[in-house]
N, C-alpha and C positions, 0 to 999 in steps of 0.2 A: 340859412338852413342849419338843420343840427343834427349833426351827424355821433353816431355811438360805434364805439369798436372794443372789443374784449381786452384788458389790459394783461400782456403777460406779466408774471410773475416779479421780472426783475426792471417792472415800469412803475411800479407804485412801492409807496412805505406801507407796511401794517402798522407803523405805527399813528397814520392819519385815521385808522378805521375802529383800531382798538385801543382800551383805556391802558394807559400807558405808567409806569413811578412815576411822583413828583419829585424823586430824588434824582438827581446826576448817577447816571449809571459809571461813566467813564470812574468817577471820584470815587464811587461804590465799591470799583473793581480794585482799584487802584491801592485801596483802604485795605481790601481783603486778602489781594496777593503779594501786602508789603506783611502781614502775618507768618507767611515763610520764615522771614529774620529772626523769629521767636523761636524756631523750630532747633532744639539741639540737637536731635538723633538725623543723621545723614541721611537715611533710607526714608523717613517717612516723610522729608524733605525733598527727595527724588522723587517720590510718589505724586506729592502732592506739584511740582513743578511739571510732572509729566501730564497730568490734567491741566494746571492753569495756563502754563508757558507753551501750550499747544492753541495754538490760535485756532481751529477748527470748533474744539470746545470752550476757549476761552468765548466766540462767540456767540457760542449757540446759549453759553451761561449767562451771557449780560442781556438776553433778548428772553428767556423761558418763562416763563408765567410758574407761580408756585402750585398752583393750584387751577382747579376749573369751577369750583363752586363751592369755599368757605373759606382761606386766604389769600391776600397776595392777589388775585385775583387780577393780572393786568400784566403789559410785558416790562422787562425789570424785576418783577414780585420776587425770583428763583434766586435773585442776585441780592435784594434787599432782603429778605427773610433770612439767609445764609450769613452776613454780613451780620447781622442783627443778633446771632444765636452764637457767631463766634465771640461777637464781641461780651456778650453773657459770659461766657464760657472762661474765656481771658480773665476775667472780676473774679469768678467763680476761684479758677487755680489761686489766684491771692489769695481767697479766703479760706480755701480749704487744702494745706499742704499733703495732705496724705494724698490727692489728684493728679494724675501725669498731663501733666499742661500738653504735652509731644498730642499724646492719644486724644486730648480734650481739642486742642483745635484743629487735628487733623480730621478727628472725625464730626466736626462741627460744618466745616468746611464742603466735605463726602456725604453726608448724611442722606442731601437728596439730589444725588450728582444724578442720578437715574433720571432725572423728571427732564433732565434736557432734552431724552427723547419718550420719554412716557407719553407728553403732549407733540402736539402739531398747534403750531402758531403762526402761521405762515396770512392768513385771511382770516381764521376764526378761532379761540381760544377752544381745543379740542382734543379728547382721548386721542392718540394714535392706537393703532392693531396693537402693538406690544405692549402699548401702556394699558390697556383691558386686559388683553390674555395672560401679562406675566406681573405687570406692576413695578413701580421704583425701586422698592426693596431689592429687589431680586434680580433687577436690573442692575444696580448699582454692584452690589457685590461681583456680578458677570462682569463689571470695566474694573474694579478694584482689581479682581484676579488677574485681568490681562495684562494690567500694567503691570503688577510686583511681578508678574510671571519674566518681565524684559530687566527688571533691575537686580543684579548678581548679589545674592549671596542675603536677601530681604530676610529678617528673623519671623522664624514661623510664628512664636507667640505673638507679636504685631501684628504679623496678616490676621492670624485669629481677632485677636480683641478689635481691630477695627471690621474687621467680619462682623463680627457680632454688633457690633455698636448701629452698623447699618439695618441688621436684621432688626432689631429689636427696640427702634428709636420712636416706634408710635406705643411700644409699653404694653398695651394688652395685645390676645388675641383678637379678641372682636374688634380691635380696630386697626387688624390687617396684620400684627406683627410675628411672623413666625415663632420669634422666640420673644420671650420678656428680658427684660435689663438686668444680667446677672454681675457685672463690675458696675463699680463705683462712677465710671466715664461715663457708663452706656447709660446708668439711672441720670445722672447730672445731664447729661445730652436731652432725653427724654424730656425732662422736666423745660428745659430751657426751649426745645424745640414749639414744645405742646405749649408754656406761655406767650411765646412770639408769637404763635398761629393763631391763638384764641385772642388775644388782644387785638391783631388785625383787623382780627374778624369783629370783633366787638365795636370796634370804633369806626368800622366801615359801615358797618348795620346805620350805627346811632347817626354818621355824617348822611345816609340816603335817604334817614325819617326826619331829616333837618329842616325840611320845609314847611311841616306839618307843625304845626305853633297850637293845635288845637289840647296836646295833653305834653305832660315832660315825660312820658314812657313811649316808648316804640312801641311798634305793632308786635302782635306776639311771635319770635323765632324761633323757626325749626329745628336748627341747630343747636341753641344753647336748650331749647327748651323753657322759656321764662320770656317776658317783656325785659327791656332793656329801658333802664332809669339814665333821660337824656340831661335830669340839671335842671334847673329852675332859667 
């Protein structure tokens, strides 16, 4: 006989159910909160340990999906896309010394700390209530604030410029950003964020029309707006 009964919550993995990184999260995490060591100003080394070295959020950040439907796309995704735009970011400070590497990977790091609760990941990759009503942005800066608000003596121009960094990291208006990129971090950040995401997405597209041998172009995407040229 075969019998069915409703699984609570903490009797299955989501990760059997949902598309999951090919990467090692553990390595991923590991990779990105040894970046600390980089960090010379004290305070924005507090900051950022009082998000990572918080196991609450440290885990809800190696499990968040970056997205619901154009990167990242899967659990892991919030960890590998972050990972990914620091490590930009780091290249980036060698190449361009007039850049505060401090503000560059801290807010590389923060960028979209918000989306650990923006989505609900728990059974199905999904908006949560806050993540429709108020959004990552704006999310993110409400944890930024609480944290500097516990560390004595945080220099206000920091808290500004990585305020802004968070606000202003998708660049325009119409795609969501209160403000646009008025320092040098926040445009560099922008740039790097916005080519990680669109590359994701590019090569996710092109890996899900890989079966289809009939043309070397994808079907037409909504998102980029254009067919996507898969290679001979």
């Amino acid at each position: 006989d075969l019998t069915l009964k409703p699984c609570a919550p903490d009797e299955f993995d989501p990760s059997d159910f949902l598309p999951v990184s090919k990467l090692d999260t553990a390595a991923m995490f590991a990779d990105m909160v040894a970046y600390l060591d980089k960090i010379a100003s004290d305070p924005i080394r507090a900051l950022l340990s009082a998000f990572f070295h918080d196991e609450k959020t440290a885990e809800l950040f190696r499990r968040a999906p970056a997205a619901k439907g154009f990167h990242h796309i899967y659990l892991g995704g919030l960890l590998e896309h972050t990972l990914s735009v620091v490590r930009m970011l780091d290249r980036a400070a060698d190449h361009y010394p007039q850049l505060n590497r401090d503000l560059l990977i801290a807010g590389g790091m923060l960028h979209d700390i918000g989306k650990i609760y923006e989505f609900s990941y728990d059974s199905l990759i999904e908006y949560s209530d806050e993540g429709r009503m108020i959004g990552h942005l704006v999310m993110g800066v409400e944890m930024i604030n609480k944290k500097i608000a516990a560390i004595p003596d945080f220099p206000a121009q920091t808290a500004l410029a990585l305020r802004h960094i968070i606000l202003s990291h998708h660049g325009e208006f119409e795609f969501g950003s209160p403000k646009r990129p008025k320092t040098r971090e926040a445009l560099v950040i922008h740039f790097m964020d916005d080519l990680d995401a669109k590359l994701n997405a590019f090569d996710s597209f092109i890996a899900a029309d890989a079966n289809n041998n009939e043309s070397d172009w994808t079907s037409f995407n909504r998102f980029f707006e254009r067919y996507l040229y898969k290679g001979k």
